[in-house]
Residue, then its C-alpha position, 0 to 999 in steps of 0.5 A: x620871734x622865732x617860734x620854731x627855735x622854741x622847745x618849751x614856753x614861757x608863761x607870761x605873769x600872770x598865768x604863771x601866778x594863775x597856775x603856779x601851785x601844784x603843779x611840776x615844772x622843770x625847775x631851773x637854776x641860777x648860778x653865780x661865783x661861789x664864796x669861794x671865788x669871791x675874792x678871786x682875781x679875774x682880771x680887768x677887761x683889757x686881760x681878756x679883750x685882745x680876742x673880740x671873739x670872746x666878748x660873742x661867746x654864746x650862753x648855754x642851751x636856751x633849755x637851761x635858760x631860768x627865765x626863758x626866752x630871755x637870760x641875762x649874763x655878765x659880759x665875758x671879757x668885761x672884767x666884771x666880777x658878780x658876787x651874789x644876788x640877793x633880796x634888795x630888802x637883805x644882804x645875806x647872798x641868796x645860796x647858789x642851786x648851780x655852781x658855774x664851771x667858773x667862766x663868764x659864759x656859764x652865769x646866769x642872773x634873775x631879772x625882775x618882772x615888776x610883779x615883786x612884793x616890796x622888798x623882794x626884787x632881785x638884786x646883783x651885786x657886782x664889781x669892776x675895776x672902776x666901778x663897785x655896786x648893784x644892778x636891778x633890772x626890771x623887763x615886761x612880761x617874763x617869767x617870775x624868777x623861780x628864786x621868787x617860787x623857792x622862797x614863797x613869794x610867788x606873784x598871786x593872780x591880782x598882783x599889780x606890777x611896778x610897770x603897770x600904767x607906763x609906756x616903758x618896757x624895761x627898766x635898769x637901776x645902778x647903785x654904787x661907787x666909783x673906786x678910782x678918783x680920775x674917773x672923767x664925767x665927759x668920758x663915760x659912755x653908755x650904749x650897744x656896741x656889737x663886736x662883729x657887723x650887723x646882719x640884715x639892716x631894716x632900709x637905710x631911710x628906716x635906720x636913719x629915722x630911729x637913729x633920729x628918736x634916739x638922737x632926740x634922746x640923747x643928742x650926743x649920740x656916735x651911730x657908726x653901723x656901717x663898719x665891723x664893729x657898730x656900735x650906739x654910744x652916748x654920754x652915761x650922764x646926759x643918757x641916763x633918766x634919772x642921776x642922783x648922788x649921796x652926801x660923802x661916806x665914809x672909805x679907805x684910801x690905798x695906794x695901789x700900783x702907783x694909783x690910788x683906789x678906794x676900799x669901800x667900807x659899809x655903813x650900818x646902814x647897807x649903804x655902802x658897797x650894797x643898795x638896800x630896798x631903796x633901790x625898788x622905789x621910783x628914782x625922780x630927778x632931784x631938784x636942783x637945789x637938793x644936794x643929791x642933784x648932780x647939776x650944781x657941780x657941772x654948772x660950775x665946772x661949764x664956767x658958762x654964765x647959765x645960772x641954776x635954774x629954779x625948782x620945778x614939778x615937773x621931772x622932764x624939767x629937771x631932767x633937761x636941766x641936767x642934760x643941758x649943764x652937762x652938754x655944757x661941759x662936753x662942749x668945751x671938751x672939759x675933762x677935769x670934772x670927775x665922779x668922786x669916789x666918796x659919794x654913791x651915785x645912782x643911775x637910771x634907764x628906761x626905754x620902750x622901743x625894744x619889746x623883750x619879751x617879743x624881741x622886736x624893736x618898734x617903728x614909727x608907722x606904717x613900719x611898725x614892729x621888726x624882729x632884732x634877730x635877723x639885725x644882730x645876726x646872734x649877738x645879744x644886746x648890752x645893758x653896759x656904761x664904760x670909761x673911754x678917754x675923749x682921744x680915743x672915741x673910735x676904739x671900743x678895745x680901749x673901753x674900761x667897763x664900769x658894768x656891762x650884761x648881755x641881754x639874750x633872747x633864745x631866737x638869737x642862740x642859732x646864729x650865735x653858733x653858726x659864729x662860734x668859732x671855739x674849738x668845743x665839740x660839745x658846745x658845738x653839737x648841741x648848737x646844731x642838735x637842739x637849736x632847732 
């Protein structure tokens, strides 16, 4: 991490807790949409992906960040649309302190640390042309949200975090419905795709050997980095932890452009077009003999004679139960297998090979820990799943995104300057007058 790119520090956690009353701190704002704007049309991702460059633009200044040095924001040019954050225990939206000029690049979301009292992790609901649901997302060792401060429920010096005795770093939860019925299992993806070439790349021996622990992964796995556009991308299903699916619910079904789409309708239950707390709780593979498991269905959509194994204790087991049913179905290149519509579905990852809090990728020894600034040249990383039909692999215009987030560490904000290419004097001078 860049330390001299930095004007003012982000305490870690814990002596956020320890110091967190009496005394004055910035306080910095979150905004999203306003309700006014929930409804607006702002387009799917192919009105606003013919310009790669958009999909690059930098966040605002770093000083603004709530949760410095990490920001989150929904991808501009994704097509996504955010309507509100909230607690995971409520569905009354949480009321904006900011309001954004309206563009993707203003918004600013809350991340969670694991530090959270039950009930109150932060959460997002969101919307896409395919997708409609919630996101929660946890990383190691950030900032409390101030959201967290404003409601009195701060982190108190003993709180113990969710991340507490795992090796992750960063944890990612979805929760949702697909709105569309023709949605292809084999054809989601999900990864880092990067929208101009890489800077400088760690010796070839060093990328092919973390290519390699991915791989273990995910052995799907498209690696393309020597090329303008690189991306990592790998199948939604056989990437994710954790994949489960509800018993059917209830929707409206409308003929929409000569397509049928899905209206959702919300159950008395919050659980319709919104997770509830549930979301905060540890997602296990279910087994798979539960009706929540997504390996029944493709099984019998592999039509290979591997018949359903028998339940087990242990989580990594059903996990490769599920990852080698679905191989199954990719392997014979079957489409026909779709997500359905009246079902929600609830995807997890988990990784700790990036540090983000440090943003630094870890190594197998004797390499060790490097910096990500210097390798992704200002550009943020993804935490994004998209629809990319099987005959058109090489093409990330062609992407249709369930969901898509840029991750950003304030160390990237200078080369992404040194990039932008907008004409915006404002923008620019205070790249070159602040980053520094």
């Amino acid at each position: 991490m860049d330390e001299s790119s930095r004007s003012e520090t982000c305490e870690t956690p814990a002596a956020m807790a320890k110091n967190n009353t009496g005394r004055g701190r910035r306080q910095r704002s979150y905004s999203w949409p306003p309700p006014s704007d929930l409804l607006a049309d702002k387009g799917s991702s192919s009105d606003r992906t013919d310009d790669p460059s958009h999909l690059t633009i930098p966040p605002p200044h770093p000083e603004t960040w709530p949760q410095r040095p990490i920001l989150l924001r929904p991808t501009p040019g994704s097509g996504m649309t955010i309507h509100g954050i909230r607690f995971s225990s409520s569905t009354a939206y949480l009321p904006p302190n900011a309001v954004n000029s309206g563009d993707d690049d203003d918004i600013m979301l809350p991340i969670n640390n694991g530090m959270e009292k039950p009930g109150k992790c932060i959460v997002i609901d969101f919307e896409s042309d395919l997708f409609i649901g919630t996101v929660l997302m946890r990383v190691k060792n950030i900032c409390p949200s101030p959201l967290l401060e404003s409601s009195h429920d701060t982190i108190t010096p003993t709180s113990t975090s969710y991340l507490d005795g795992k090796m992750r770093t960063f944890q990612g939860v979805v929760k949702g419905r697909f709105k569309r019925p023709n949605v292809s299992i084999s054809e989601c993806v999900t990864g880092q795709i990067f929208h101009r070439p890489a800077g400088r790349l760690p010796p070839r021996f060093i990328v092919n050997g973390a290519i390699g622990m991915i791989r273990l992964l995910a052995p799907a796995l498209e690696a393309n980095l020597d090329c303008d556009r690189p991306r990592f991308l790998s199948p939604l299903v056989s990437t994710a932890q954790g994949v489960m699916m509800s018993s059917p619910i209830q929707c409206q079904h409308q003929l929409v452009a000569d397509k049928t789409t899905v209206v959702m309708v919300e159950d008395k239950n919050n659980d319709g077009c919104r997770a509830n707390e549930s979301i905060e709780n540890e997602i296990n593979e279910p087994q798979p003999s539960d009706l929540s498991s997504l390996l029944q269905q493709l099984l019998r959509s592999s039509k290979a004679e591997y018949s359903l194994p028998p339940d087990s204790d242990r989580i990594a087991t059903r996990v490769k139960a599920r990852k080698r049913a679905f191989d199954m179905v990719r392997a014979r290149q079957d489409t026909s297998l779709v997500f359905d519509p009246n079902r929600l579905y609830t995807f997890e990852f988990f990784q700790h090979l990036v540090s983000l809090d440090e943003f630094a990728i870890h190594f197998m020894k004797p390499i060790g820990m490097r910096p990500l600034r210097s390798i992704l040249d200002g550009q943020s990383l993804k935490f994004m799943a998209a629809y990319q039909t099987r005959n058109n692999l090489m093409s990330i215009d062609d992407m249709r995104y369930l969901w898509s987030f840029d991750l950003w560490h304030e160390s990237l904000y200078r080369d992404a300057c040194k990039h932008d290419t907008r004409q915006n004097c404002t923008q620019q001078n205070m790249c070159t007058s602040k980053a520094g």
